[in-house]
N, C-alpha and C positions, 0 to 999 in steps of 0.2 A: 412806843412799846405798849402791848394789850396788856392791861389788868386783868384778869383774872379773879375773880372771887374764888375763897376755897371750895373748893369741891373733891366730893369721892364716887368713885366709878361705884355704882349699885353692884349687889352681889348678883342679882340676878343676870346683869352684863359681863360682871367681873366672871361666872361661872361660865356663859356660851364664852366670852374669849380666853378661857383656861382648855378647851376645849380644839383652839386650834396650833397649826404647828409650830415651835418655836423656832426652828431651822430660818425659815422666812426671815422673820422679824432680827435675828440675829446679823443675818446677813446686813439689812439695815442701818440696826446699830453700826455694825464695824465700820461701813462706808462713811457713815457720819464723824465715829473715832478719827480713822482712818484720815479723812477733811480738814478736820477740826485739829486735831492731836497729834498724830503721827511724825510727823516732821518736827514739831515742837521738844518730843520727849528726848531730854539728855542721854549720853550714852552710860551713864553709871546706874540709872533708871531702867533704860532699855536693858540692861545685864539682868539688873534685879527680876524684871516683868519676864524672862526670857521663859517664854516655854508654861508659863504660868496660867493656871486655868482660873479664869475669873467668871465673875456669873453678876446680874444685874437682875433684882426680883421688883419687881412690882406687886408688892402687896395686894392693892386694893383690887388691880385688873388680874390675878392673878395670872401674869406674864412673867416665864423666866428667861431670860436670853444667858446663851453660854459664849464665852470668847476665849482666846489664846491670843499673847504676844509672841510672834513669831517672825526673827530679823529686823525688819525696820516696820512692820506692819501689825493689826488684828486681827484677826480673821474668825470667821466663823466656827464656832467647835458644834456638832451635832452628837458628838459623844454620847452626851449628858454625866462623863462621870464625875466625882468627887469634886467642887472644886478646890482651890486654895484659897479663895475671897470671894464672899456674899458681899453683894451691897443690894438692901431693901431698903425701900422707902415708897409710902403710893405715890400715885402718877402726877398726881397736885406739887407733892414737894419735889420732884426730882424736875419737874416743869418750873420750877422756884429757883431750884438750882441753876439749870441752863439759861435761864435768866438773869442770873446775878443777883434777885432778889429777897435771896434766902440764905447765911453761910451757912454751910457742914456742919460744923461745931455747934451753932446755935439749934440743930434737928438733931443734933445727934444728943446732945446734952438732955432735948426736950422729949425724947424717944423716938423721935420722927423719922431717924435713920440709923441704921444700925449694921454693922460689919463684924460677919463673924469667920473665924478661920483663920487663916494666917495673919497677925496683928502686926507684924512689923510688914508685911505687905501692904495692910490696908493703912497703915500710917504712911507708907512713900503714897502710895497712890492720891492719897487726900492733900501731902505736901506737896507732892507734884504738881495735882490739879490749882494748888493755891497758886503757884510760883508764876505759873504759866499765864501766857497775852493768850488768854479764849477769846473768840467771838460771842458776843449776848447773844443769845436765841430771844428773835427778836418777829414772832410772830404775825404781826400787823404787816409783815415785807411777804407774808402765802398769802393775804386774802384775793380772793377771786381778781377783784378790782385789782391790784398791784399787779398780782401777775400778768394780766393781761396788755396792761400797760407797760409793764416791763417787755414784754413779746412782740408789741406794737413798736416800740421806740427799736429793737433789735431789725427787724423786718425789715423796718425806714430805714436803720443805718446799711443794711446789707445791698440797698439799691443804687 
């Protein structure tokens, strides 16, 4: 697993990427949710999220991605309206989170992360994400090197 020292995206970076589209990046997200999550979330859950417009802010890079739980999946909302649940926090802590080595509670308590709008939404979504077998986002498995040796080994097996 890569350590990471803290870090904050500069404003001057955070301002060019507030500047491009969120649609994109969204798409991203959900694929990853989607990966990651989807299959995971209970059906009492899945009722609760149903239809529900959620939003993920990236404070520091000033990035907001918009989504919708819709049937068994996420998907990308381009709307931009209202949502029902913010979740902010910069890119450092939420890279902490998918991690494993940061809890919610202990950013949230410390003002690191913060959910506003629907509160019994953002409280399933925070018990859910507790309850649930994630995967650690486990960076050191992109570096160049890996990858390429993962795509090597693949190649070899396919002959």
């Amino acid at each position: 697993m890569i350590a990471f020292p803290s870090f904050v995206v500069p404003p001057p970076v955070g301002s060019v990427l507030s500047l491009l589209p969120a649609y994109p990046g969204a798409l991203l997200l959900v694929a990853a949710l989607n990966f990651g999550l989807a299959r995971q979330i209970p059906a009492d859950v899945a009722r609760a999220l149903q239809k529900k417009k959620l939003r993920i802010h990236v404070s520091d890079a000033r990035l907001t991605f918009d989504f919708i739980w819709k049937g068994q999946r996420f998907l990308a909302n381009s709307t931009h309206t209202c949502p029902d649940l913010t979740i902010s926090a910069n890119a450092f802590d939420f890279l902490q989170l998918a991690q494993r080595q940061e809890d919610p509670d202990t950013l949230f308590f410390n003002r690191r992360l913060s959910m506003e709008g629907d509160t019994e939404l953002g409280l399933i979504v925070k018990n859910t994400l507790d309850a649930l077998e994630l995967p650690v986002l486990d960076l050191q498995q992109w570096l160049p090197r890996q990858v390429v040796e993962r795509f090597q080994q693949r190649s070899q097996g396919a002959k």
